[in-house]
C-alpha positions as CSV (number, residue, x, y, z in Angstrom):
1,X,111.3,104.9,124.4
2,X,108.5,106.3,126.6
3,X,105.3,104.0,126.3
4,X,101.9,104.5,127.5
5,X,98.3,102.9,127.1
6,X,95.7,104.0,124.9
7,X,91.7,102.7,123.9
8,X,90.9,101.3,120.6
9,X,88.3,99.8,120.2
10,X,87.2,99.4,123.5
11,X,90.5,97.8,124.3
12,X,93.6,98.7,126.1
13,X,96.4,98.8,124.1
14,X,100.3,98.8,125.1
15,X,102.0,101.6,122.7
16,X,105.3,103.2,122.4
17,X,105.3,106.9,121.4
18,X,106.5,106.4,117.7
19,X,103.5,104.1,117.2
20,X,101.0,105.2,114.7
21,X,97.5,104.2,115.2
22,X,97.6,101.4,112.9
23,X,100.7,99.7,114.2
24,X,98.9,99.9,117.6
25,X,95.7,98.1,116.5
26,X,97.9,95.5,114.2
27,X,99.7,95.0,117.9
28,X,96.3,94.9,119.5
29,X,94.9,92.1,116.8
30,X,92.5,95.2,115.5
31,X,92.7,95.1,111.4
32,X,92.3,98.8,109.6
33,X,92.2,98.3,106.2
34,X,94.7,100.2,103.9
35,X,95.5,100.5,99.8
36,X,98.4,102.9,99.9
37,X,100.1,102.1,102.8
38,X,103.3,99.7,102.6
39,X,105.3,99.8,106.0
40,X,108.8,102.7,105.6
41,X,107.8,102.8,101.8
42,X,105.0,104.7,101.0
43,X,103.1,106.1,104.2
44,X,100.8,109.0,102.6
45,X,97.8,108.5,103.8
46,X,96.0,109.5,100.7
47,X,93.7,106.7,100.4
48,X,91.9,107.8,103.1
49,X,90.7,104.1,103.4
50,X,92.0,104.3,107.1
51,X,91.1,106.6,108.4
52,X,89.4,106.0,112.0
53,X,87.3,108.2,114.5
54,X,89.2,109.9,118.0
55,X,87.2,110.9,120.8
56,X,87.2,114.4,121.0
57,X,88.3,115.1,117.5
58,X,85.9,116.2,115.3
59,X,87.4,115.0,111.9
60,X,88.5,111.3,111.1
61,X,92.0,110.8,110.6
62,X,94.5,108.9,108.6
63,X,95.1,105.8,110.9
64,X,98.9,105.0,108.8
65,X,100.6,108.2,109.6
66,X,98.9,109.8,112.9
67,X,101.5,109.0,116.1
68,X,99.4,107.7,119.4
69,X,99.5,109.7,122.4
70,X,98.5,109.3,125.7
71,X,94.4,109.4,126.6
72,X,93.5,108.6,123.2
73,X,90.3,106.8,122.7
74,X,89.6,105.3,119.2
75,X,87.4,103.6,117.1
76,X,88.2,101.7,113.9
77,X,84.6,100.6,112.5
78,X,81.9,103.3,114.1
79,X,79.3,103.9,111.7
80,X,80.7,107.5,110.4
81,X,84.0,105.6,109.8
82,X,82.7,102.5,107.8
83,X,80.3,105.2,105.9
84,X,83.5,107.1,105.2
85,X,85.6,104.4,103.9
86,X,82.4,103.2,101.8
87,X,82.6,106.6,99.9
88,X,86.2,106.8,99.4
89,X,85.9,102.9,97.8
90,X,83.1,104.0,95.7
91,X,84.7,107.2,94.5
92,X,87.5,104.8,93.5
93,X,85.2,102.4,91.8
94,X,83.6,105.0,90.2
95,X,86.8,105.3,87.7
96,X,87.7,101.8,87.8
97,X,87.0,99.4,84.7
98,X,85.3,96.7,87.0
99,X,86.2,93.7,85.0
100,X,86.9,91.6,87.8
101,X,86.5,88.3,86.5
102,X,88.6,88.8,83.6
103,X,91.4,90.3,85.8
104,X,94.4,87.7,86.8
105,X,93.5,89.4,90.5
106,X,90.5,88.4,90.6
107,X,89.6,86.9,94.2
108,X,93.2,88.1,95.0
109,X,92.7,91.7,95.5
110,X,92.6,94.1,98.5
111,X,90.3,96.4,96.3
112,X,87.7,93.3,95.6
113,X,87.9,92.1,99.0
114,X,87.6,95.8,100.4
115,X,84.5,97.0,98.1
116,X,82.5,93.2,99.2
117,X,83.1,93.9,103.0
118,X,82.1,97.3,102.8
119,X,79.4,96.0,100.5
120,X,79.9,98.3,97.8
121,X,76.8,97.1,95.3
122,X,76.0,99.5,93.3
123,X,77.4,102.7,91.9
124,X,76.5,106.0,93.5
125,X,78.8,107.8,91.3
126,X,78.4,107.7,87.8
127,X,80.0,110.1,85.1
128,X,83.1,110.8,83.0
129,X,85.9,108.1,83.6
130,X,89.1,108.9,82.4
131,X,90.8,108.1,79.4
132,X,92.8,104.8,80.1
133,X,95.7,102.7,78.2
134,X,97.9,99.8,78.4
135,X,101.3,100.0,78.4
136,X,103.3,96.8,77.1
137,X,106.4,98.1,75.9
138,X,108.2,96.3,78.7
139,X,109.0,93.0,78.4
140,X,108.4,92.2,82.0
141,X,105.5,94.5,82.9
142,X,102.4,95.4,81.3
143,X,101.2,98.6,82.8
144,X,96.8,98.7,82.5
145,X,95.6,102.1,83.8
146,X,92.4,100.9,83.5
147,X,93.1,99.3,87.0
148,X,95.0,101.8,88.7
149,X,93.3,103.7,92.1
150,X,96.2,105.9,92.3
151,X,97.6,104.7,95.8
152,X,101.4,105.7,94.5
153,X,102.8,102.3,96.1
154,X,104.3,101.3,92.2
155,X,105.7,104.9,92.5
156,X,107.3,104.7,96.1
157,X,108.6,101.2,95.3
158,X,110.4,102.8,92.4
159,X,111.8,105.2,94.4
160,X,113.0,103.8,97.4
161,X,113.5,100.1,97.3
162,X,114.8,100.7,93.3
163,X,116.0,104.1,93.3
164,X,114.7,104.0,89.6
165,X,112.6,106.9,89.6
166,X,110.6,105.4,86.4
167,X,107.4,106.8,87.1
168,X,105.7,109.1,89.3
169,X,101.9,110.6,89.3
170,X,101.9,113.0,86.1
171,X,99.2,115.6,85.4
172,X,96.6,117.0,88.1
173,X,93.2,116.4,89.0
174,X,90.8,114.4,87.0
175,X,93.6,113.7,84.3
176,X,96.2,112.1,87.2
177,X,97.9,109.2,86.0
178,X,101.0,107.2,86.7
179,X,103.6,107.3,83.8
180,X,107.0,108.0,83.0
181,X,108.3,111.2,81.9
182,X,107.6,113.1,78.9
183,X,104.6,110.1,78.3
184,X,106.9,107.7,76.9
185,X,106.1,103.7,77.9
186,X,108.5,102.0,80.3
187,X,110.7,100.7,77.5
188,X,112.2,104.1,77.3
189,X,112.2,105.2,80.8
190,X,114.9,104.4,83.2
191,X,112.9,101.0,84.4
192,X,114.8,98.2,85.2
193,X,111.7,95.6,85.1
194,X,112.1,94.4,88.7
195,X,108.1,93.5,89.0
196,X,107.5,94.9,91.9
């Protein structure tokens, strides 16, 4: 396997060619922070919570799915990235029911802990939030949409580590949601309440 050095960060950093950037910066000690990425599962890079800035590159790009090459210089927390991520975590909060302190996640929460250090206040984007509801027709899993940013993890998990295929994103636009087919609640979907 062919390695090579690259910058982030202002630091030299050891890669091998099927590195991505953020397996480089996790070997470099350099934290990018993610919501839908979960290592050979779900690698979309639809979040767009990672995405960093390349010299010479005139858009940012998705740190969880874009393979290093030599020369590349990169930063993880320049002011258009951080301003970046800050949107994309507002636009998620702006649909998001907020009840953090009632929520068993509470203070346990990648969301929470992304939204305080990117110091997500206020909300800059107020509107129509779409129509939300609970599914507890499982016995093992109570499904609140309320809470859901979309990331697709549940769905990949499903997938590949279950090979269930119980749910997947349904409908497009403002009205995507996670569900099971034909709208019916887990209890009559092919789910095998595995909790993960």
């Amino acid at each position: 396997m062919k390695k090579f050095e690259i910058i982030i960060d202002q630091q030299k950093v050891k890669v091998d060619e099927n590195d991505t950037i953020l397996s480089a910066a996790k070997k470099a000690g350099i934290i990018i922070p993610t919501l839908c990425f979960l290592k050979d599962v779900n690698e979309p890079g639809g979040c767009r919570v990672c995405v960093v800035e390349i010299e010479g590159v005139r858009n940012l790009v998705t740190s969880c799915n874009y393979h290093v090459r030599p020369n590349l210089n990169i930063k993880t927390s320049s002011p258009k990235v951080l301003a970046a991520r800050k949107t994309t975590v507002e636009l998620l909060l702006s649909n998001h029911n907020k009840n953090c302190l009632s929520c068993n996640k509470n203070l346990n929460c990648t969301l929470q802990r992304l939204s305080k250090t990117l110091g997500c206040n206020e909300s800059r984007f107020e509107g129509k939030m779409s129509t939300h509801s609970i599914d507890n027709s499982s016995e093992s899993i109570v499904r609140d949409e309320s809470k859901c940013i979309l990331c697709g993890r549940c769905v990949a998990v499903c997938a590949v580590r279950q090979a269930c295929h119980a749910i997947s994103k349904v409908g497009r636009g403002f009205e995507t949601q996670i569900g099971c087919a034909f709208e019916k609640g887990l209890k009559e979907s092919t789910c095998v309440g595995c909790g993960q």
